[in-house]
C-alpha positions in Angstrom: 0.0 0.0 0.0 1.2 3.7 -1.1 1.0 6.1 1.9 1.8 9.8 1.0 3.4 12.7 3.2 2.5 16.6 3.2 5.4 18.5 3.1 3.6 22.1 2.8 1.4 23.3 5.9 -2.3 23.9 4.6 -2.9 27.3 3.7 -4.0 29.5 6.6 -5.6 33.3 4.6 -6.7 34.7 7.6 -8.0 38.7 7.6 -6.0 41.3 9.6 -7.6 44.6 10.7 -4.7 47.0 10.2 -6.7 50.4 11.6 -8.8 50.5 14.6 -10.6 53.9 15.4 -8.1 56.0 14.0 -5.0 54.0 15.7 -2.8 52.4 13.8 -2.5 48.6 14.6 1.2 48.0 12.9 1.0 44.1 11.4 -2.3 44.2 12.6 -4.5 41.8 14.5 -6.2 38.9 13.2 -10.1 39.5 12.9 -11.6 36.1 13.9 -9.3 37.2 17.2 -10.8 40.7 17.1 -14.3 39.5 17.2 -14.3 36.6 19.3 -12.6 39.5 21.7 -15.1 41.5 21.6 -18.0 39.2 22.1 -16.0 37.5 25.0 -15.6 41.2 26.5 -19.3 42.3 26.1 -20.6 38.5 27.3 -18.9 38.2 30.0 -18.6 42.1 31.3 -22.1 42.6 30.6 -23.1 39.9 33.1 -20.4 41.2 36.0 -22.5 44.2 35.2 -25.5 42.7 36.0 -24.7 41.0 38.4 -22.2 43.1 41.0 -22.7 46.8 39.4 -19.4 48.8 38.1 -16.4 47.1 39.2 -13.8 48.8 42.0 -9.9 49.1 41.6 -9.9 45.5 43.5 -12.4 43.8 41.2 -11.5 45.6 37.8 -9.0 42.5 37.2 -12.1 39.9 37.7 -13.6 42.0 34.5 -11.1 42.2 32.2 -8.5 38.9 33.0 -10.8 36.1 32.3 -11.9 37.6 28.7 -8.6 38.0 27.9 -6.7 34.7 29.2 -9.7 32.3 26.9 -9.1 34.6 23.9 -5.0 34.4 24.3 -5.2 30.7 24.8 -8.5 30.3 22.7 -7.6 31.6 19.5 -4.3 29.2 19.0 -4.6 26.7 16.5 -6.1 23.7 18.2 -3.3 20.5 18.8 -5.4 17.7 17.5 -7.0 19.6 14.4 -4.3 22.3 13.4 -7.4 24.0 11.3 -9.5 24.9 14.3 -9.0 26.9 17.3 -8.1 25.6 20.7 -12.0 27.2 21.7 -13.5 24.9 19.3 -11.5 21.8 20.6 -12.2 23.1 24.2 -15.8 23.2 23.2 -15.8 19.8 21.3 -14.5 18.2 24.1 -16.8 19.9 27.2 -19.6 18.7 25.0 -18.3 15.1 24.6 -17.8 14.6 28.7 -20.9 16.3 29.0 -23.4 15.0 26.8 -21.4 11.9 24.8 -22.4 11.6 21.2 -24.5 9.7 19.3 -22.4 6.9 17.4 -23.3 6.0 13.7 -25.0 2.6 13.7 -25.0 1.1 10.0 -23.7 4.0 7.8 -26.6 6.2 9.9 -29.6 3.9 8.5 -30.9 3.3 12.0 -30.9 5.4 15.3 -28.4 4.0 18.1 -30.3 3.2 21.1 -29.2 4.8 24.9 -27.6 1.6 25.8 -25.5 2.3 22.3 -23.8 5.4 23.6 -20.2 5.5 25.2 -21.2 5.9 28.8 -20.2 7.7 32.2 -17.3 5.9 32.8 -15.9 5.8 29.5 -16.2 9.4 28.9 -14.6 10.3 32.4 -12.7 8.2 33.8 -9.0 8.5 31.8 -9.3 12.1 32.8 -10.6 11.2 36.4 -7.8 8.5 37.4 -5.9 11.1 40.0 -9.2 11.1 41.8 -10.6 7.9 41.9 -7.5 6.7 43.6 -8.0 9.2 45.8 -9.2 7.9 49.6 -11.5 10.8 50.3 -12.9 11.4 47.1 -12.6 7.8 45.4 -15.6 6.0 46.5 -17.8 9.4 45.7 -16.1 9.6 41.9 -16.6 5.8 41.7 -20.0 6.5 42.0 -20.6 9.3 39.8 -19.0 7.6 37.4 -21.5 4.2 37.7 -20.7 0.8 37.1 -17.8 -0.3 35.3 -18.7 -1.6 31.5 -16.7 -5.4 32.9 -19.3 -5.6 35.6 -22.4 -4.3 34.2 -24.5 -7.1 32.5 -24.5 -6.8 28.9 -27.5 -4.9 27.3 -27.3 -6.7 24.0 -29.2 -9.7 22.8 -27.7 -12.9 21.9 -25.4 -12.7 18.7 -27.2 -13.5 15.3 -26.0 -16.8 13.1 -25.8 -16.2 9.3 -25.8 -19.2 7.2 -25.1 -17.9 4.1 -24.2 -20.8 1.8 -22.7 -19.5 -1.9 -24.1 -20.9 -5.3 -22.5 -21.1 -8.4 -24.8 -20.3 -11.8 -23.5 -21.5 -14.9 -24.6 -19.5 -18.0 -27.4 -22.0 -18.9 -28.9 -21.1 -15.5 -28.5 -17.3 -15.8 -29.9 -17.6 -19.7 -33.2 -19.3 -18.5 -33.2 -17.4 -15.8 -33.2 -14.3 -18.3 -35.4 -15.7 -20.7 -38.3 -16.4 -18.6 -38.0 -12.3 -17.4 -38.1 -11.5 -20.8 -40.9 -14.1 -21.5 -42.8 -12.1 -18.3 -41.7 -9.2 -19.3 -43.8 -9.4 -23.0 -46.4 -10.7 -21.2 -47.2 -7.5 -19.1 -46.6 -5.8 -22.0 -49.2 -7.4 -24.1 -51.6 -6.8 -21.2 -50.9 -3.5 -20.1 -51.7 -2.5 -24.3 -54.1 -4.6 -24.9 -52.5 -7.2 -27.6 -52.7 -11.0 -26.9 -49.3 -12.2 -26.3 
């Protein structure tokens, strides 16, 4: 088997707002970085506003660090999928230990059941293995994390025997075979216009 290797990175055109308000932003700063910025800052300000009123000289850092730290770290290129951002990995993967996903059961033809899904355990516990060996929080982790795939009793049905047996058709076979659809064939033909066969 030929494998082949990729020499070149994968072209990244990404847009760069040079001018900001009048100031002059040198190189300039990519946009996707701009915006996700600026929605971070409103989002997350706007609820500290809500919620604790204009911030102090003590709490001004608890307004403006957090923003900035997810879109310094956010806005890398991702480590598994060089084409994403590290947010969209972060994401991907709070959704997966949160919710699981749905696996593909015969090319997507039929729905996979509950039982189907990757559960608790399989989701959590590589990332949980400091803890669960802990003494204090252990046995409440083991818990969370419900019974261990080994142990649980199996959820599927027995496993289904196929006897497929193959035949071989020799030409005579497939011509009589082909001559009696042709032979049906006229037949419906004849009736469907009204002309005895």
């Amino acid at each position: 088997m030929r494998t082949g290797h990729t020499y070149t990175d994968h072209f990244q055109l990404e847009t760069r707002q040079h001018e900001l308000l009048g100031l002059d932003l040198g190189e300039g700063i990519s946009r996707r970085v701009l915006v996700l910025g600026a929605v971070l800052y409103v989002l997350w300000d706007g609820a500290l506003l809500l919620l604790f009123g204009v911030p102090s000289k003590a709490s001004v850092t608890a307004y403006l660090l957090p923003p900035g730290l997810v879109v310094a770290y956010g806005a890398r290129p991702c480590g598994r999928v060089p084409r994403r951002l590290a947010l969209t990995g972060w994401a991907v993967t709070a959704r997966y230990l949160v919710v699981g996903h749905r696996p593909v059961v015969c090319g997507g033809r039929r729905a996979a059941t509950r039982a189907e899904w990757i559960g608790r355990r399989g989701r959590w516990a590589p990332r949980l293995t400091l803890l669960t060996g802990s003494s204090v929080l252990g046995p409440v982790v083991e818990r969370w994390l419900g019974p261990d795939a080994d142990t649980a009793p199996a959820r599927a049905g027995a496993p289904v025997r196929i006897g497929a047996r193959p035949r071989l058709y020799g030409p005579d076979a497939v011509a009589r075979a082909h001559g009696r659809r042709t032979a049906r064939t006229n037949a419906r033909r004849a009736r469907t216009q009204g002309v005895p066969a």
